[in-house]
Residue, then its C-alpha position, 0 to 999 in steps of 0.5 A: x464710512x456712513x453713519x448706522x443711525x443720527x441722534x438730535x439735539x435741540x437746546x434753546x437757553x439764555x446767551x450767558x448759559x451758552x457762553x459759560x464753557x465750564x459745563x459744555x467741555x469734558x474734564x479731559x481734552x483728547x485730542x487722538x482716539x481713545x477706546x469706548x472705555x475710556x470715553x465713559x470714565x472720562x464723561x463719569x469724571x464730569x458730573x456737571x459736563x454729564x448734567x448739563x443740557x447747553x451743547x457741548x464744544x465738540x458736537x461728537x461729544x453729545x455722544x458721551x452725554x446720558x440718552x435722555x438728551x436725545x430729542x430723536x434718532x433716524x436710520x435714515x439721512x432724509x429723516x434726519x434731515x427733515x427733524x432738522x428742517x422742521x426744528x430750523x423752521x420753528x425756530x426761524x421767527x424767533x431768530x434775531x436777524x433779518x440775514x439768518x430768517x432769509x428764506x433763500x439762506x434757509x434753503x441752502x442751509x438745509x441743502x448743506x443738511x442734506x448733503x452732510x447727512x448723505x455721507x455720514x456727516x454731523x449737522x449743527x446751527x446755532x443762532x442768537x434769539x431775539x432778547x437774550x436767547x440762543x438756539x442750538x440743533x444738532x443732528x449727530x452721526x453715531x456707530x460711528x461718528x466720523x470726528x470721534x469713531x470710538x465714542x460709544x453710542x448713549x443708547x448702548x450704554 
C-alpha cells in the first residue's frame, strides 16, 4: 500500500506547550479501526483537540485535524521529502545540540526520509530549540495512512 499523496506539518512553540498532552490527543483513545464516520464525531467531541496547532500524540491523528494546519501536500514521496529536507535545514541552527545540527546526522535522517516516504510511510522529527523552544515537522501519509487507513483525508471533508 502506498500513500496517494502527503500532508505536512510544521509547528514551532514553547517546550511547556508541546509537554501539555490535554490538547495533542483526541476525547477517545482507539485502539482498532473505525469507519471514516466515526473518526469525524470522535474529532467534532474535542474542540481544543480541533483547535489546537502543537502536534498530536499519534502522527495519523493530524488527519482528523481542520485542513487549514496543512502547511503543503505532494503526490510525490521525492516532493515530500525535499519540504521536509528544506524545513529541517531551516531549522538546524536553531537546534540545541551540537549531536542533532551534525551534518553526517542530518544526511542519514533525511536518507531514512526518503526511504519511509518511498513505501508510503509517515516522517516525523521533533527537536529542542535553544532557550524554551521546540520543533516538530511532520510529513503525513494519507488515502490512506498505513497506521490509521480509515482516517478520512482533511481536504475531503
Amino acid at each position: 500500500m502506498t500513500a496517494s499523496h502527503w500532508h505536512c506539518y510544521r509547528w514551532t512553540g514553547e517546550r511547556r506547550t508541546y509537554d501539555d498532552e490535554s490538547t495533542r490527543r483526541p476525547p477517545h483513545l482507539v485502539v482498532h479501526d473505525i469507519t471514516p464516520h466515526e473518526w469525524k464525531q470522535i474529532a467534532a467531541a474535542s474542540p481544543a483537540f480541533m483547535a489546537s496547532d502543537v502536534p498530536p500524540l499519534e502522527v495519523p491523528h493530524w488527519l482528523l485535524r481542520p485542513a487549514r494546519m496543512i502547511k503543503a501536500t505532494f503526490q510525490e514521496p521525492d516532493k515530500a521529502s525535499a519540504w521536509y529536507r528544506d524545513q529541517v535545514t531551516d531549522l538546524t541552527p536553531a537546534f540545541m545540540t551540537d549531536h542533532d545540527k551534525d551534518p553526517t546526522r542530518q544526511a542519514e535522517r533525511f536518507t531514512a526520509a526518503d526511504d519511509r516516504l518511498s513505501w508510503g510511510g509517515d516522517v516525523v522529527g521533533g527537536w529542542y530549540l535553544r532557550g524554551t523552544g521546540f520543533a516538530s515537522v511532520h510529513v503525513v501519509a494519507c488515502s490512506a495512512n498505513r497506521i490509521r487507513p480509515t482516517i478520512p483525508c482533511p481536504i475531503l471533508w
